[in-house]
N, C-alpha and C positions, 0 to 999 in steps of 0.2 A: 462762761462769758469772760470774767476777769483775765482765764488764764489765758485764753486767746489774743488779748486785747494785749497783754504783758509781754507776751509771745512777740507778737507782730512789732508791737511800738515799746517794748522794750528798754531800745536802746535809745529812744529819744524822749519817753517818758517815764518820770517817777510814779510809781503804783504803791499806795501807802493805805492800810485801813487805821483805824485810833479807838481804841479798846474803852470805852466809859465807863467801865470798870475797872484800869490799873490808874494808878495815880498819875502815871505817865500820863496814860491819854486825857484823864481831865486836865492837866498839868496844859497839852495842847490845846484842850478846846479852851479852855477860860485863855489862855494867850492869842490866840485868833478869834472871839469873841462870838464860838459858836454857840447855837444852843444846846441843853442836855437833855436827853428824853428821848429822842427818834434817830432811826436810820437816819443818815444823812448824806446826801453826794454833794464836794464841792470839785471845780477845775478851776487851777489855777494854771496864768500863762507864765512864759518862763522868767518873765519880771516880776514875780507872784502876786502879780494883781488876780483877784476873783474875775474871773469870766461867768462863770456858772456857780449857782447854789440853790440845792433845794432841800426841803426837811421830806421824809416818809421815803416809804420805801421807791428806789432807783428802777425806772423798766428800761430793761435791755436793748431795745428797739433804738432811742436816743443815743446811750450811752458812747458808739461808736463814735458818732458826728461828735458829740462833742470834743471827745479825743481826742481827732481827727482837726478839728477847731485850734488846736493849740500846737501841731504838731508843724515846723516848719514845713513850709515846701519846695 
């Protein structure tokens, strides 16, 4: 799914996972003010405001639209 989605929108969206395990990515979650503990899917648009966020695990079915949500047109 990811790779598809990175594939297609690419070149108009950043695709980024954040490891809650390396220092980096708590480093990103405590700066963005996620929580630590669960999968998490956020979208942001290109102004980086949050448009979307959820905790647990991400189902595929959405995940396009919302991409799709921030991607100009």
């Amino acid at each position: 799914m990811w790779a598809d989605l990175e594939e297609e929108y690419g070149d108009q969206v950043e695709f980024f996972s954040v490891d809650r395990e390396t220092e980096e990515g708590r480093e990103f979650i405590r700066d963005h003010g996620l929580p630590i503990g669960q999968p998490g899917f956020v979208v942001y648009d290109a102004s980086g405001e949050v448009t979307y966020a959820a905790l647990g695990p991400t189902r595929a079915e959405g995940v396009r639209e919302l991409v799709e949500s921030v991607v100009p047109q």
